[in-house]
C-alpha positions in Angstrom: 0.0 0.0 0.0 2.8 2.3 -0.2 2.9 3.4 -3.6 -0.5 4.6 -5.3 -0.7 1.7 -7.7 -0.1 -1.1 -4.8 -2.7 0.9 -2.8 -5.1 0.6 -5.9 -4.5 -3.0 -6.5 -5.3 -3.6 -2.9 -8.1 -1.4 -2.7 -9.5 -3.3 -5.4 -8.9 -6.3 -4.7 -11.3 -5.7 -1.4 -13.9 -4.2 -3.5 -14.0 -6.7 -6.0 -14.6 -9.4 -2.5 -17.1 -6.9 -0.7 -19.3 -6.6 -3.9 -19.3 -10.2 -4.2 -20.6 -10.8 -0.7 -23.1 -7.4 -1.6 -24.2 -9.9 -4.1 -23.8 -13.0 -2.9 -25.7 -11.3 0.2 -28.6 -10.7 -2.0 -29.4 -13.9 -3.8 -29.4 -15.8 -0.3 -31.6 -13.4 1.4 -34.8 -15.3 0.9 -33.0 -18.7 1.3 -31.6 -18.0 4.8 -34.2 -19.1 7.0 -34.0 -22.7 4.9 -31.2 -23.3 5.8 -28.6 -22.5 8.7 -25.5 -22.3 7.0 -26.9 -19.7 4.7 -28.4 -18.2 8.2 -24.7 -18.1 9.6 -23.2 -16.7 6.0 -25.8 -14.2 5.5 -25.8 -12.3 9.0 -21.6 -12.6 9.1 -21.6 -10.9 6.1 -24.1 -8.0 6.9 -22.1 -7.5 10.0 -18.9 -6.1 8.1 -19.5 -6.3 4.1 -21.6 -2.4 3.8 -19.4 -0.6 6.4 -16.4 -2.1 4.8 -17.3 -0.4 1.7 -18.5 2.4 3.4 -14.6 2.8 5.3 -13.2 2.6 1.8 -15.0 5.4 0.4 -14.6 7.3 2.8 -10.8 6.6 2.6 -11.0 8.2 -0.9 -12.5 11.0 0.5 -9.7 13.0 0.7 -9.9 15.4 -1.8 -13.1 16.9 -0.8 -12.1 20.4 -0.2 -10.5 20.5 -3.8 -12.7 23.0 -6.3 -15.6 21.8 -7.7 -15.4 18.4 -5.5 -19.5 18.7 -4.4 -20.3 19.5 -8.1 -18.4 16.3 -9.1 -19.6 14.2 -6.4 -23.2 15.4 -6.8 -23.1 14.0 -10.5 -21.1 10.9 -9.9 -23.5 9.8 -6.7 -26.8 11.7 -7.3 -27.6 11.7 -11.1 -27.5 7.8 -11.3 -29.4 8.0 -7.8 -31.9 9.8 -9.6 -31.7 7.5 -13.0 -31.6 4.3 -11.6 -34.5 5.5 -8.9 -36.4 5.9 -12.0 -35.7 3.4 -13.6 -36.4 0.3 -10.6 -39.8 2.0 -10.3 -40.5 1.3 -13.3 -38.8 -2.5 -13.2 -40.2 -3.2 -9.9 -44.2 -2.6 -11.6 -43.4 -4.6 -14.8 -42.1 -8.0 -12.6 -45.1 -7.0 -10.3 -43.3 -6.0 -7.1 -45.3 -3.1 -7.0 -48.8 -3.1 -8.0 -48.3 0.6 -9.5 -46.5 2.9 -11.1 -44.8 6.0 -9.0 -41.6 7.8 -8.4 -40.6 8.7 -5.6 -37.2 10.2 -4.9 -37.0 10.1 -1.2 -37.4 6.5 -0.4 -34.4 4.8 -2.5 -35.4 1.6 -3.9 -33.5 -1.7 -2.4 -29.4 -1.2 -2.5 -30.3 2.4 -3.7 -29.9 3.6 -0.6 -26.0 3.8 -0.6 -26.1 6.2 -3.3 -28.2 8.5 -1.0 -26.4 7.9 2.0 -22.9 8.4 0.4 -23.8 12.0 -1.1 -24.7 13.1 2.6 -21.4 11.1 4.0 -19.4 13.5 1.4 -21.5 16.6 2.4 -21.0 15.7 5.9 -17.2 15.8 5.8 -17.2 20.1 5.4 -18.3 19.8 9.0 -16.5 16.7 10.7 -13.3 17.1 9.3 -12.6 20.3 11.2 -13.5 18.2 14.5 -10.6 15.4 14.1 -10.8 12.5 15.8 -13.0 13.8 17.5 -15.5 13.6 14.8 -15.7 10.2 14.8 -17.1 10.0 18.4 -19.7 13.0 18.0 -20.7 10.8 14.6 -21.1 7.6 16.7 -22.7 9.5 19.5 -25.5 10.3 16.7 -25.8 7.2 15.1 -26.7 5.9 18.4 -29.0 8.6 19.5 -30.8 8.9 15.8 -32.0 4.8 16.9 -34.2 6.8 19.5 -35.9 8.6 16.8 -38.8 6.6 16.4 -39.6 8.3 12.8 -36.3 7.5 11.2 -35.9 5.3 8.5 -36.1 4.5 4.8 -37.2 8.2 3.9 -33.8 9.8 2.4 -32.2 6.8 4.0 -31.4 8.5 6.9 -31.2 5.9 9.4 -28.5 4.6 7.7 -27.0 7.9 6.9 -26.8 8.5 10.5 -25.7 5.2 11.3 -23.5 4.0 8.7 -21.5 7.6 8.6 -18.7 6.7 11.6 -17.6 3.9 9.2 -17.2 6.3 6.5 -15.6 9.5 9.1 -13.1 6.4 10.4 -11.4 5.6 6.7 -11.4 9.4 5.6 -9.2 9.9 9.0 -6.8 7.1 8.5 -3.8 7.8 6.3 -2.4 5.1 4.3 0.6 4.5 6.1 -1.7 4.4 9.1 -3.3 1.5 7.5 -0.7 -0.1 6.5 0.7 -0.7 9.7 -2.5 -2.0 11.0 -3.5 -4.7 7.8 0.3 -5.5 7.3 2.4 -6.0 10.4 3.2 -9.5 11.2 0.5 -10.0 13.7 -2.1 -8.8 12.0 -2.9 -11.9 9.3 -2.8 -14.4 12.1 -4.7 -12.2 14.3 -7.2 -11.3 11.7 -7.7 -15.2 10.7 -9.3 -15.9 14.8 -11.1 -12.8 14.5 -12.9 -14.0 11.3 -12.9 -17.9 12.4 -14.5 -17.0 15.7 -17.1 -14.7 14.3 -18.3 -17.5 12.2 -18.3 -19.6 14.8 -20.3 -17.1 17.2 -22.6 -16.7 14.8 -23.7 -19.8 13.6 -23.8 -20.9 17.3 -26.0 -18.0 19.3 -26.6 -15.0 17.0 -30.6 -14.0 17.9 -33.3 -14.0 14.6 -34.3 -10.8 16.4 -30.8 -9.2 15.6 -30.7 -8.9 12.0 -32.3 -5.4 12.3 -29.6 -4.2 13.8 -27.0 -5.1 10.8 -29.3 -3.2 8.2 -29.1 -0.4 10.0 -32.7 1.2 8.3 -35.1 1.7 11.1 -35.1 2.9 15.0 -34.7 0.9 18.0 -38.2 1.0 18.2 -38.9 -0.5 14.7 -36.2 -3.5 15.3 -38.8 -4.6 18.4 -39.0 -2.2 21.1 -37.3 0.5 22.3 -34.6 0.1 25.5 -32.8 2.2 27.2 -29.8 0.1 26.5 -30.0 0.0 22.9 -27.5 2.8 22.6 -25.2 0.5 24.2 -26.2 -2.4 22.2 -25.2 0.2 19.2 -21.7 1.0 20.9 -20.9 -2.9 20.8 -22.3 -3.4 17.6 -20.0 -0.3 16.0 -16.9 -1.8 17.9 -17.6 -5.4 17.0 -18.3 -4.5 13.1 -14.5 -2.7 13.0 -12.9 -5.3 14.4 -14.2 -7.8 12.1 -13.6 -5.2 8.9 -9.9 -5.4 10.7 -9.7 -9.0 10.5 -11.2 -9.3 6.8 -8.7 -6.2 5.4 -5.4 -8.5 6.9 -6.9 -11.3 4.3 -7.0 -8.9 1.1 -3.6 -9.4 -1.1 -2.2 -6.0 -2.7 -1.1 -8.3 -5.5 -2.5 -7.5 -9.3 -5.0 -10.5 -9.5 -6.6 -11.6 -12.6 -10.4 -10.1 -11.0 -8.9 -6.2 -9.3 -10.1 -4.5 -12.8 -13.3 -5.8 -11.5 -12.7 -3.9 -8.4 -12.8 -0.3 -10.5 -16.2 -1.3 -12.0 -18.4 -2.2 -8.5 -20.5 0.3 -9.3 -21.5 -1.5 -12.3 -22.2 -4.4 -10.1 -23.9 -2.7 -7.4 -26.0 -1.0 -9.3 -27.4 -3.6 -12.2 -27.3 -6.9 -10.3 -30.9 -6.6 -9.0 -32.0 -6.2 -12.1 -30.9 -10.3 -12.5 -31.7 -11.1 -8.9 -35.4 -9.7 -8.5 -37.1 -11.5 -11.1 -35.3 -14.5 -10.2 -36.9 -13.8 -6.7 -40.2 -13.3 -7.9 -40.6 -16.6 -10.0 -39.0 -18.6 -8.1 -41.8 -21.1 -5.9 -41.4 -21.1 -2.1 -41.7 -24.8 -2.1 -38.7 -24.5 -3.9 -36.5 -22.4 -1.9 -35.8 -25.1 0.5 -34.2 -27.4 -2.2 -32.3 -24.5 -3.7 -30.8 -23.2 -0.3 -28.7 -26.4 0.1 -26.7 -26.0 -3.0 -23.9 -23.7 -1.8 -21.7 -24.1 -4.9 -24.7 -23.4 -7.3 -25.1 -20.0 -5.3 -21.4 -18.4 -4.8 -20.9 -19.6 -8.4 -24.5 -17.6 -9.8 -23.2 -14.5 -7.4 -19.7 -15.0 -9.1 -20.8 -15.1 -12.6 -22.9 -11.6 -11.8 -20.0 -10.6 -10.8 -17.7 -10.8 -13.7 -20.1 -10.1 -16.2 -21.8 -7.1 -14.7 -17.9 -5.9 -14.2 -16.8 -6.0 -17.7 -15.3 -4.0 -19.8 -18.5 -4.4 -22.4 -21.2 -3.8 -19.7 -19.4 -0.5 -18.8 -18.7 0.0 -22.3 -22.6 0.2 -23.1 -23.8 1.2 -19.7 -21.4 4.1 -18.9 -23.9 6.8 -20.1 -26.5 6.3 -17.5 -24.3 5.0 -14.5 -21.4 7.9 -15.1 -23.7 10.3 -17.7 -21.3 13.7 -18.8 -23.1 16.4 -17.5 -21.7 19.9 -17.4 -22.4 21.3 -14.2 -20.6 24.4 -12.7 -17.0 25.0 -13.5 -14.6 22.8 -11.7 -16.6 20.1 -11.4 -15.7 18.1 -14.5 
């Protein structure tokens, strides 16, 4: 990670892995309650797979006080927020998951939500940045207080906004050499391999139905069952058990050029397009069957895989880049 290119090729190697487990996340949501290894995959995953890729944007956050950075960032994050917004409505009626036609900006559809979320994270940082280290406490402090808010949740994804933004505060504060010495001392690979291991192994022995709430971060304590006073504190241990596990999985990512990093540039891509293969799977697909389908664990990471790879191409970029990165000229320093 010391040089920019290493530090791409690592950074993208542990993109290309997240957005496999964003999809791999997906296609075994409605199989997870058939079958208790996808149970234990599925709420591992949402523990650390989101904040991960939230700590690594907010790692290449740096440059946010450069000219025309809010400009850019409003049409890199917000325009295909609004185009894709538009166009699931319009998906979501024709495979019948809605049983009519409207758009509605402020309540992102599905994964949309990170588009959202990630324009406020950027427009956040004009404010926390002057705070330090510092910040990142005053932005934990409100992602556990905003759970109390009984209203919060899908509307502007705000919830997650609120609760997701220490992840991305924590990687725009760490420099790389910072990080470097944390992922790639000699400790840290072993150290990282129990953390992983045991969290597995925690999970698929006690972790609570009642809990998976919590990892999606969308609603208020109140939605996720009842409020508590302790909540708040049940947040604190959730925020320092979900970095130490993003710890253990960034000692596992190799900085070596691998033949799937240039698939780590295009996760966007992937992010963006892979419901479109995944819903109407969903929707078809006969409970009855679900059962039988949930056991074949090969069949599964290899369907996520394939998404993947051909969602990350060159040629789906190629003929997609107009919508997901449209030109637009907007202000003067923004281009």
């Amino acid at each position: 990670m010391a040089s920019g290119s290493k530090r791409s090729e690592y950074f993208d190697n542990a993109k290309f892995i997240l957005i496999f487990l964003v999809v791999f996340g997906h296609v075994i949501s409605p199989l997870k309650e058939y079958n208790k290894v996808l149970y234990t995959l599925y709420t591992f995953i949402y523990l650390f797979h989101m904040p991960a890729f939230i700590m690594i944007s907010g790692y290449f956050a740096k440059n946010f006080r450069k000219k025309g950075y809010l400009i850019k960032t409003f049409k890199k994050i917000l325009i295909p927020y609004f185009i894709f917004q538009f166009i699931y409505s319009i998906f979501y009626y024709v495979i019948g998951k809605e049983s009519t036609l409207h758009f509605d900006i402020m309540e992102p559809h599905w994964s949309l939500w990170f588009l959202l979320s990630m324009f406020f994270w950027n427009v956040f940082l004009y404010l926390f940045s002057k705070l330090g280290w510092t910040g990142f406490f005053v932005a934990v402090g409100m992602g556990i207080a905003v759970g109390y808010v009984n209203e919060i949740g899908s509307f502007l994804s705000l919830s997650r906004t609120f609760v997701f933004f220490p992840y991305f505060f924590i990687g725009y504060m760490l420099k790389g050499n910072q990080l470097k010495k944390l992922v790639r001392n000699r400790f840290s690979l072993p150290i990282g391999l129990v953390i992983i291991v045991s969290t597995i192994i925690y999970f698929a022995i006690g972790f609570p139905d009642s809990a998976i709430p919590w990892l999606l971060g969308d609603t208020s304590y109140a939605g996720m069952g009842g409020e508590q006073l302790h909540d708040g504190a049940l947040r604190a241990v959730q925020y320092l058990a979900t970095l130490i596990v993003t710890f253990g999985f960034l000692t596992l990512i190799p900085s070596s050029k691998l033949k799937l990093t240039k698939i780590g540039e295009r996760t966007l891509y992937v992010y963006l397009f892979h419901g479109f293969i995944i819903k109407p799977i969903q929707t078809v697909l006969p409970e009855e069957s679900l059962d039988l389908v949930s056991g074949n664990y090969l069949i599964l990471i290899m369907f996520s895989f394939i998404i993947c790879t051909i969602l990350g191409s060159y040629l789906v970029k190629k003929y997609t880049k107009p919508i997901v990165e449209p030109k637009l000229r907007l202000g003067s320093g923004g281009s």
